[in-house]
C-alpha positions in Angstrom: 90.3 128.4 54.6 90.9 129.4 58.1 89.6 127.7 61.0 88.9 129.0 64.4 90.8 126.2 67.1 88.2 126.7 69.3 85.7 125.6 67.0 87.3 122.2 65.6 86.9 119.1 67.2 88.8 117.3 69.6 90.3 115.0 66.3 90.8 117.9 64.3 92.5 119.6 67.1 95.4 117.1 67.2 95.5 116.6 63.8 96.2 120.3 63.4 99.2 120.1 66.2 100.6 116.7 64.5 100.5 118.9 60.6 102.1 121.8 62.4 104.5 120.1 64.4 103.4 122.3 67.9 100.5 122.4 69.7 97.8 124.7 69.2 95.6 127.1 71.7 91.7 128.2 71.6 92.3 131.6 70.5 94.4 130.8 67.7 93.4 130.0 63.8 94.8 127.7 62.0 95.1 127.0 57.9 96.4 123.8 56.4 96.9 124.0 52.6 97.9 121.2 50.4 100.0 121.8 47.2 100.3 120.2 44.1 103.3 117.8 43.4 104.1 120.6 40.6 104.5 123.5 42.7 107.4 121.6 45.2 110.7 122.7 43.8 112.7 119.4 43.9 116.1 119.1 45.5 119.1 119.3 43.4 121.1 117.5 45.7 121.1 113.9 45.9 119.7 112.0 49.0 123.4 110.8 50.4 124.1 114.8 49.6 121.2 116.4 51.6 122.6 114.0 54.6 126.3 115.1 54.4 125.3 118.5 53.9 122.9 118.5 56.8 125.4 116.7 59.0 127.6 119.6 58.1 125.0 122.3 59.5 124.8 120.2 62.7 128.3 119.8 63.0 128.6 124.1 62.3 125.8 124.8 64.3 127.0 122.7 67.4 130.4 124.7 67.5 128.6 128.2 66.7 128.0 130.3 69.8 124.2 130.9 70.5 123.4 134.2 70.4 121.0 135.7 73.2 118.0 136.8 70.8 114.1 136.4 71.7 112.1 133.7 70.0 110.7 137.2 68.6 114.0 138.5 66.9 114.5 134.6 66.1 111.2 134.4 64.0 111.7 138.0 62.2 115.1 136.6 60.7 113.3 133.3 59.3 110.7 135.5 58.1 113.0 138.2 56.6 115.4 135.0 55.2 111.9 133.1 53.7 110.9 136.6 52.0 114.1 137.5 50.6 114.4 133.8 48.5 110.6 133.6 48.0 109.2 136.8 47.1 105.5 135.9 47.6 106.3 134.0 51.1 103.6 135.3 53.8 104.4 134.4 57.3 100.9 132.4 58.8 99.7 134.4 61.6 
């Protein structure tokens, strides 16, 4: 279900931005979902695993030049990357 932020309360508000991770204006709408435990795909990497391969990432992404792109061009990659390994992923807009 979609909600209007200019409609929800005060509460609801910040317990949008604190789900989404950013906050939130009037004129946007917002749509939490919760999923089933069945439908999360769990990790086949243990949990020391997912640490040193994260650590990795930060260590390659530290050292890796930033390119100049808009948050724009930025957001169409993540989009294009989320569509091409999850065929039915829809970006929220």
């Amino acid at each position: 279900m979609l909600h209007q932020v200019k409609d929800l309360s005060p509460e609801q508000k910040r317990a949008a931005e604190i789900l989404l991770g950013h906050p939130v204006s009037d004129d946007e709408v917002v749509s939490i979902k919760s999923l089933g435990s069945s439908t999360i795909i769990p990790s086949k990497l243990s949990p020391e695993e997912r640490i040193e391969a994260l650590q990795r990432l930060n260590e390659r992404f530290a050292k890796a030049p930033c390119p100049d792109i808009s948050e724009d061009e930025e957001e169409a990659a993540a989009n294009e990357a989320l569509r091409s390994s999850r065929p039915d992923y829809r970006p929220v807009i």
